[in-house]
C-alpha positions in Angstrom: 97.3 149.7 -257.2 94.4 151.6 -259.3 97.2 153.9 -260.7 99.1 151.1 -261.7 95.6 149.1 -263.2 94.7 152.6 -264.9 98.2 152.8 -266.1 98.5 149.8 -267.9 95.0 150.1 -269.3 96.0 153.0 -270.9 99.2 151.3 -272.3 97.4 148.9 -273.1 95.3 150.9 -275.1 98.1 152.9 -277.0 99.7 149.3 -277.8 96.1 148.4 -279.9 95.4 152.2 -281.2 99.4 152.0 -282.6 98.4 148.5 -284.3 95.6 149.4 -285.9 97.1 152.4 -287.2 100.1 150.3 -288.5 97.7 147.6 -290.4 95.3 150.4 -291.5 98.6 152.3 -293.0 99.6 149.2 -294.7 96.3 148.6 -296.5 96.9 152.3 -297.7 100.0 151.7 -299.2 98.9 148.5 -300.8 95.8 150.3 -302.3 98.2 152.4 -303.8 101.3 150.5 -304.9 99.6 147.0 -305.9 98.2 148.7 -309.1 101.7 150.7 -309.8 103.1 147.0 -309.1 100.8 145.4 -311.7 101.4 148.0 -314.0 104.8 147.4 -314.2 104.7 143.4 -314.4 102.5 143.6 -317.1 105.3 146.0 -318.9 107.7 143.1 -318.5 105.7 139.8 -318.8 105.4 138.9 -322.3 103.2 135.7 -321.3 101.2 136.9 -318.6 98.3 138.2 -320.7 95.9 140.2 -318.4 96.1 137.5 -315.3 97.0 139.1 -312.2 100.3 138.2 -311.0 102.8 139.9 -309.2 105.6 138.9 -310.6 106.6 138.6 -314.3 106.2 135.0 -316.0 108.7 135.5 -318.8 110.7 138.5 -318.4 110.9 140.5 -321.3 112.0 144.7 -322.3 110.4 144.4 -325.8 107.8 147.0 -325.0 110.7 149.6 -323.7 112.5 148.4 -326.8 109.8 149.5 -329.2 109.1 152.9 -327.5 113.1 153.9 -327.5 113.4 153.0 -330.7 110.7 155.2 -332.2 112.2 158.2 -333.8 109.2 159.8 -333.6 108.3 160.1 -329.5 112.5 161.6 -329.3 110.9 165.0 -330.9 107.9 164.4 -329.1 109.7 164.5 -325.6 111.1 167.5 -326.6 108.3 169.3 -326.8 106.8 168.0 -324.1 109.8 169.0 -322.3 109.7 173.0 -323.7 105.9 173.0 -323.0 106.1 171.8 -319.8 109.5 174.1 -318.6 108.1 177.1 -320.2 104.6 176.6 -319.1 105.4 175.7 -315.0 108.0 178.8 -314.8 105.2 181.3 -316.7 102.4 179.8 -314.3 104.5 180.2 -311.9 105.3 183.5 -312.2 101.9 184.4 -312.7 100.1 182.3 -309.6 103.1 184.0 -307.4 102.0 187.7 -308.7 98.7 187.2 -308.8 98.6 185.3 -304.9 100.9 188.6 -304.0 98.5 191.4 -304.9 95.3 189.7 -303.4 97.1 189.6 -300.3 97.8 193.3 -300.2 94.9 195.2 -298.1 95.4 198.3 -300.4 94.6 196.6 -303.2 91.3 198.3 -304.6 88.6 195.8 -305.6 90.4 192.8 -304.0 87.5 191.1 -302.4 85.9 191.5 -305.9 88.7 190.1 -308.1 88.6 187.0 -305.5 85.4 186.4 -305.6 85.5 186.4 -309.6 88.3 183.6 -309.6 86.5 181.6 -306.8 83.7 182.0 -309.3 85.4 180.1 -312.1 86.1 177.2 -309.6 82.4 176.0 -309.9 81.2 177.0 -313.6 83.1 177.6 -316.6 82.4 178.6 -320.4 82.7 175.1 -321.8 84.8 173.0 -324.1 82.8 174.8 -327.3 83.1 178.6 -326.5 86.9 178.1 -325.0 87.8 176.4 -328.6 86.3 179.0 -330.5 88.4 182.0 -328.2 91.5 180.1 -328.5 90.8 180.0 -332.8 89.8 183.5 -332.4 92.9 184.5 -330.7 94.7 182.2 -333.7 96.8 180.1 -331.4 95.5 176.6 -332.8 98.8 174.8 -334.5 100.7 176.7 -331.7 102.5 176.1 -328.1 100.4 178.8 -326.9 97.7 177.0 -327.4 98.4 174.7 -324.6 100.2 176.7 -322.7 98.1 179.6 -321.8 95.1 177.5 -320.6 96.3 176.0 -318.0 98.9 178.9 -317.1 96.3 179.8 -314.5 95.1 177.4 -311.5 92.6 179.0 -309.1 92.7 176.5 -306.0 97.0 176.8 -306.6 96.5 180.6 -306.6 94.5 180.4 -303.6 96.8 177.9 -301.8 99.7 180.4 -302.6 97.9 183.6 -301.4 96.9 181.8 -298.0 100.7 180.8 -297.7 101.5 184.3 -298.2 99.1 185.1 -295.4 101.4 183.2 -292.7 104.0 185.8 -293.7 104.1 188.3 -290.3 102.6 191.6 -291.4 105.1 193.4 -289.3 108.3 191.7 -292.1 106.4 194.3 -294.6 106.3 197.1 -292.4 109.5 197.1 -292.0 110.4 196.8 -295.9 107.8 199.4 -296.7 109.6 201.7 -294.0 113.0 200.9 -295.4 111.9 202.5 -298.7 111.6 198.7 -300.3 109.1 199.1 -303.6 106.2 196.7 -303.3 108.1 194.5 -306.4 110.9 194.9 -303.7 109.3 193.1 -300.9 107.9 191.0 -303.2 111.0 189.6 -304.9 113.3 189.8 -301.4 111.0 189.1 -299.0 108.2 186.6 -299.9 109.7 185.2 -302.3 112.4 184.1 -300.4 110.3 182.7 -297.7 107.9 180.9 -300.1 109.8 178.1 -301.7 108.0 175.3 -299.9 104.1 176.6 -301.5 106.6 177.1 -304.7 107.8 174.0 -304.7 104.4 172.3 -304.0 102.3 174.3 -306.5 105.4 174.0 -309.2 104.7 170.2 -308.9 101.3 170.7 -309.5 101.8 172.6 -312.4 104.4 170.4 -314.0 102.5 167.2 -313.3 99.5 169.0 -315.1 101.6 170.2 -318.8 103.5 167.4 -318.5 100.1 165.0 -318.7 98.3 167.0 -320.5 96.2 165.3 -323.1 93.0 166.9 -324.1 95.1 170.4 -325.2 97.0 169.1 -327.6 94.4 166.9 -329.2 92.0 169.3 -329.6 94.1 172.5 -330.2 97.2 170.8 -332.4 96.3 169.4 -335.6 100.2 169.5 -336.7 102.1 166.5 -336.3 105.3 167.8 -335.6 103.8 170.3 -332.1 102.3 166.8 -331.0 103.6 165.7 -327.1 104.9 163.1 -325.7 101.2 161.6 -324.1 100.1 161.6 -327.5 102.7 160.6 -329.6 102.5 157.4 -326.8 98.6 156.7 -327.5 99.1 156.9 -331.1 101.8 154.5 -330.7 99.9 152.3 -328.8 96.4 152.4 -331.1 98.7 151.5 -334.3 100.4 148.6 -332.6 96.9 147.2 -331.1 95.0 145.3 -333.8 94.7 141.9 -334.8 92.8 138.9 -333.3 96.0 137.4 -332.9 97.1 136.7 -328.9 100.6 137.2 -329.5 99.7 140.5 -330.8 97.1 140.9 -328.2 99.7 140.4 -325.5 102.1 142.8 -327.0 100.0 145.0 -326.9 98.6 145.1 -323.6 102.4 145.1 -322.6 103.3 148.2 -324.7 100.4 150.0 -323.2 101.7 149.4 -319.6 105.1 149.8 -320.6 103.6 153.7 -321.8 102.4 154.5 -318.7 105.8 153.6 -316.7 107.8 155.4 -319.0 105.5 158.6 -318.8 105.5 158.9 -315.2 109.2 158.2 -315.1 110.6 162.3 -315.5 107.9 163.1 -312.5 109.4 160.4 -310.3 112.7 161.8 -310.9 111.9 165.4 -309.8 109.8 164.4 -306.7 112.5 163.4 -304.5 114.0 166.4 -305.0 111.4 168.7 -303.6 109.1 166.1 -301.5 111.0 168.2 -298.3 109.3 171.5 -299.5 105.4 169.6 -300.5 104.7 168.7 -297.5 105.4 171.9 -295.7 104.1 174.2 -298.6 100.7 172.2 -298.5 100.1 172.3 -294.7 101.3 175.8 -294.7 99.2 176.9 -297.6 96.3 175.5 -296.2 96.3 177.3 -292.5 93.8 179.9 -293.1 91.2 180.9 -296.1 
């Protein structure tokens, strides 16, 4: 009779503990999707001012309208589109190398070259001093401007070399035995096995170009290098003036409608490789 009483207790138990997971989950998700929601209601609701509702009053696509139709944002997705292709695949490339070699025991000074970039995690040189390097190096008014900088992640390095880590030892061994090159077991070997941390740090790195802001206003002074994030704002500061509330509604629309359509090409691509985030970031982060 106790076993039965204990048993059912514990049930019992399980039965609230799932609950209260299940309510605490969906205050989680409406933390995080309420906000998206209202976002995009406000993109459609020409009447609905800056009330909060959750649903559109009067249903209109004027704001997607006005941003199709500007000629101007069609050259200004493209290079957003180069910068952020060319800039993922050559951080890429680089975090992968780089993650590679500091994994290597053989590697001379490879405590010290750690340390170094563990050291630019916590200070930097600035906003002034990196603005004068990049005009030294004369790549202001260029791609390279904006590409470079941020070609390099430390914590996505570091996530990549402990994800190479959980590679058995003994896989290299037998490469190096087999007279494979250390570019060898590098391209065939960990490569290979790394497409989840790829995947996962390739988002990162997209999300990161494709966002990026600050670069390209204070690097590109030429209107024709300009992105898409900026082309958008400008967009946005020209259509908002007037005391007027039509205007003023417009406006507020168009600025909401921005943000949808900007996150749009990074909701396309995350289905595709959700399957390989997950397991790259729990994999990445086993050891340190």
């Amino acid at each position: 009779m106790k076993n039965k009483l204990s048993l059912a207790k514990g049930y019992r138990a399980r039965t609230i503990f799932q609950i209260c997971n299940f309510i605490f989950m969906l205050l989680v998700v409406a933390v995080m999707l309420i906000p998206l929601l209202k976002v995009l209601v406000d993109s459609l609701d020409v009447k609905g001012g800056y009330e909060f509702r959750l649903f559109p009053q009067e249903v209109s696509f004027d704001a997607y309208r006005r941003i199709l139709t500007e000629p101007s944002l069609y050259k200004a997705f493209g290079v957003s589109f180069y910068v952020t292709v060319i800039g993922t695949l050559l951080a890429l490339v680089l975090s992968t190398m780089g993650a590679f070699v500091l994994t290597r025991k053989d590697m001379p000074g490879r405590k010290f070259f750690m340390y170094m970039m563990m050291f630019t995690m916590m200070f930097n040189g600035g906003i002034i001093p990196t603005y004068m390097l990049v005009k030294d190096l004369h790549l202001t008014n260029t791609l390279w401007a904006v590409i470079l900088p941020l070609s390099i992640n430390t914590y996505n390095l570091i996530l990549l070399k402990n994800f190479f880590q959980d590679i058995p030892e003994s896989l290299y061994e037998s490469a190096d035995l087999d007279g494979c090159s250390p570019m060898g077991i590098f391209t065939r070997i960990v490569l290979p096995m790394s497409k989840p941390a790829i995947a996962a740090i390739g988002l990162f790195y997209f999300v990161a170009y494709w966002n990026d802001w600050f670069n390209f206003t204070m690097y590109i002074q030429n209107s024709d290098l300009k992105n898409f994030q900026v082309k958008l704002r400008e967009m946005v500061l020209t259509d908002d003036m007037g005391s007027n509330t039509d205007i003023a509604v417009f406006a507020n629309t168009l600025k909401n409608a921005t943000i949808i359509v900007a996150i749009i090409p990074v909701m396309i691509i995350y289905p595709f490789i959700q399957k390989y985030f997950t397991t790259g970031l729990n994999l990445g982060a086993v050891k340190g």
